[in-house]
C-alpha positions in Angstrom: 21.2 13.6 -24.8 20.9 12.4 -28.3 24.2 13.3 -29.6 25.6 10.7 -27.0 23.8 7.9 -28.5 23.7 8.7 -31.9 27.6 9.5 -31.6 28.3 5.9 -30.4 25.8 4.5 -32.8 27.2 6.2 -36.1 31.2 5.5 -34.7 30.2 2.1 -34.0 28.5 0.6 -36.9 28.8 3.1 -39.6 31.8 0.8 -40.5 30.2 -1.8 -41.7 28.3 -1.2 -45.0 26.7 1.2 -46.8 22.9 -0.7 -47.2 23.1 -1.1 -43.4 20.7 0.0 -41.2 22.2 1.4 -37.7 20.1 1.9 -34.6 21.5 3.9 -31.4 19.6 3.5 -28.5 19.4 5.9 -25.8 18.7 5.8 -22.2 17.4 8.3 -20.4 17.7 9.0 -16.7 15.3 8.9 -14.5 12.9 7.5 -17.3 12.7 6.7 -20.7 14.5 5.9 -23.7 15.2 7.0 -27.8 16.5 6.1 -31.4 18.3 7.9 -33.5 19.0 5.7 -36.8 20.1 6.2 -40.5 20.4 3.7 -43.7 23.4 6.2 -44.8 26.9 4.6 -44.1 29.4 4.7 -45.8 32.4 2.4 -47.1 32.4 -1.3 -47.2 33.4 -4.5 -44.8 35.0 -7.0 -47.1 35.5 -11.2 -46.1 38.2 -12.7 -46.2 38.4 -16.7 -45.3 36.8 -16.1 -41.8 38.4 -12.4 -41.4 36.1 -9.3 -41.7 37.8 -6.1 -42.5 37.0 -2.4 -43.3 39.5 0.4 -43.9 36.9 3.5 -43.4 33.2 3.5 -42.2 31.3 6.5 -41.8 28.2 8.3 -41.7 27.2 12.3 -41.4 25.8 13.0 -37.7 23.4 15.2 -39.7 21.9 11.6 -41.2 21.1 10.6 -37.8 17.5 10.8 -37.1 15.3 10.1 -34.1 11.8 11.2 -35.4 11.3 14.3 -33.8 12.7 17.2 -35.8 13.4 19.4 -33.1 15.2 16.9 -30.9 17.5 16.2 -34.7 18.1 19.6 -34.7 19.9 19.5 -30.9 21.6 16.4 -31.2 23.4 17.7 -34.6 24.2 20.5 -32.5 25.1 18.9 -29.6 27.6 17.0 -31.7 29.0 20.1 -33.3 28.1 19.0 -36.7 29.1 22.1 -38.2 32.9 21.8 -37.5 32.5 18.0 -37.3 30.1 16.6 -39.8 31.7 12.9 -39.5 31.9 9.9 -37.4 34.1 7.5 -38.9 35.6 3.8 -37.9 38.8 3.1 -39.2 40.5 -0.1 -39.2 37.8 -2.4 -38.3 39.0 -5.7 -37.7 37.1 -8.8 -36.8 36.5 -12.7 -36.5 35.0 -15.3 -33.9 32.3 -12.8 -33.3 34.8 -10.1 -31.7 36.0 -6.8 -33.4 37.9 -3.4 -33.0 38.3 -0.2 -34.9 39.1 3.1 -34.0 35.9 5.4 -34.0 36.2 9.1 -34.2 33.8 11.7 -33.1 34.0 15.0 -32.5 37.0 15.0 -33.5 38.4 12.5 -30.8 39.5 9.0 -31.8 39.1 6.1 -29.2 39.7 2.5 -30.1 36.0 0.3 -29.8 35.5 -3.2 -29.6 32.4 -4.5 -30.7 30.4 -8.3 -31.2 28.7 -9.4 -34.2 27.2 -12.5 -35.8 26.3 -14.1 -38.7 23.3 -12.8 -40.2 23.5 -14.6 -44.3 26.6 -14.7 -46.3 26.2 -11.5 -47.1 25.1 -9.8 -43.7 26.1 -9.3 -40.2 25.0 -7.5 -36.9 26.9 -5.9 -35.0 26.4 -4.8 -31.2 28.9 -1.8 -29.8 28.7 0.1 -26.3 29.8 3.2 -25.8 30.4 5.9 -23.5 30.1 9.4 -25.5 31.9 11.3 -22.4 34.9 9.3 -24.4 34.4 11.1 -27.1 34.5 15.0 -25.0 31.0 15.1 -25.7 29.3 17.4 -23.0 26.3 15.9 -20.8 23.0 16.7 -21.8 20.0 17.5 -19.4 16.7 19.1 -20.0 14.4 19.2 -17.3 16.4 17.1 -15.5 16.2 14.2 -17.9 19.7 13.0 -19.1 21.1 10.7 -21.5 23.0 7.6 -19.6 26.8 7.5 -20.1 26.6 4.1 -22.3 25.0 4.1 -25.6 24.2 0.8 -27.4 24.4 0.6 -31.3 22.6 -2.2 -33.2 23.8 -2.3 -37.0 22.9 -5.0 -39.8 25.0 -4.5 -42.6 26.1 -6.1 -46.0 29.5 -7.6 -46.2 31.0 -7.9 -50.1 
C-alpha cells in the first residue's frame, strides 16, 4: 500500500529541489488514509525568464517515511529498494503552472505531468497524480485494506 504512494510522491516531486519537503498521500480502500514524506531530494530546478527546468530529481525510497517503522519497513520493500534504491524525474519541464518529466520507479520510466504555483521567488508547489500500477508496482492488501490506484504528491521546493 505505501510503496504506491510514496513511489508517485518521490517520482513526482523529488525533481524539484533538494530543501523541499514532499508529501505522498495515500488512500486507503475501504477506509482511511497515510503519509509517507522526506526533506531528502535531490538535484536542483533552475528559472529561466518564466521557464522552470531540472535535468535530474531524485530521492532514495528508503528516505520515505510514514511514521510507523514497521509500515517503512514494507513499503521499502514493497518498492524493491534493494535492487531499486531510486526514484528519479528526469527532464522536468514547466511554465503557466503546467509541467512534465519522466519519472522512474522501479525501474520503469513513464512520462508525468504535474501543476505548480508560485510560492516566493524562490519556491514553488507542485501537485502530481499518479497511478503506481504504471510503475509494475504490485497491489497491496492487508486485511483487506488497500492502497487506491492514484497517489497524490504535494512538494514545496526551492528554485535557484
Amino acid at each position: 500500500m505505501i510503496s504506491k504512494m510514496s513511489l508517485i510522491c518521490l517520482l513526482s516531486f523529488s525533481s524539484l529541489s533538494f530543501a523541499s519537503d514532499i508529501t505522498v498521500k495515500m488512500t486507503l480502500s475501504p477506509a482511511g488514509s497515510f503519509e509517507a514524506k522526506t526533506t531528502k531530494v535531490h538535484g536542483d530546478v533552475i528559472k529561466s525568464g518564466e521557464k522552470y527546468t531540472a535535468e535530474s530529481l531524485w530521492v532514495k525510497v528508503d528516505d520515505l517515511k510514514t511514521g510507523i517503522d514497521l509500515r517503512d519497513e514494507h513499503f521499502h520493500k514493497h518498492f524493491n529498494s534493494e535492487k531499486n534504491p531510486k526514484i528519479t524525474l528526469n527532464n522536468v519541464v514547466a511554465t503557466a503552472g503546467k509541467g512534465s518529466g519522466t519519472l522512474t520507479v522501479n525501474n520503469v520510466s513513464n512520462k508525468v505531468d504535474f501543476t505548480y504555483k508560485v510560492i516566493s521567488d524562490k519556491k514553488l508547489e507542485a501537485l502530481l497524480k499518479v497511478k503506481p500500477s504504471a510503475f509494475k508496482l504490485p497491489e497491496v492488501k492487508y486485511l483487506e485494506i488497500g492502497v487506491d490506484d492514484e497517489v497524490e504528491i504535494v512538494t514545496v521546493v526551492d528554485v535557484k
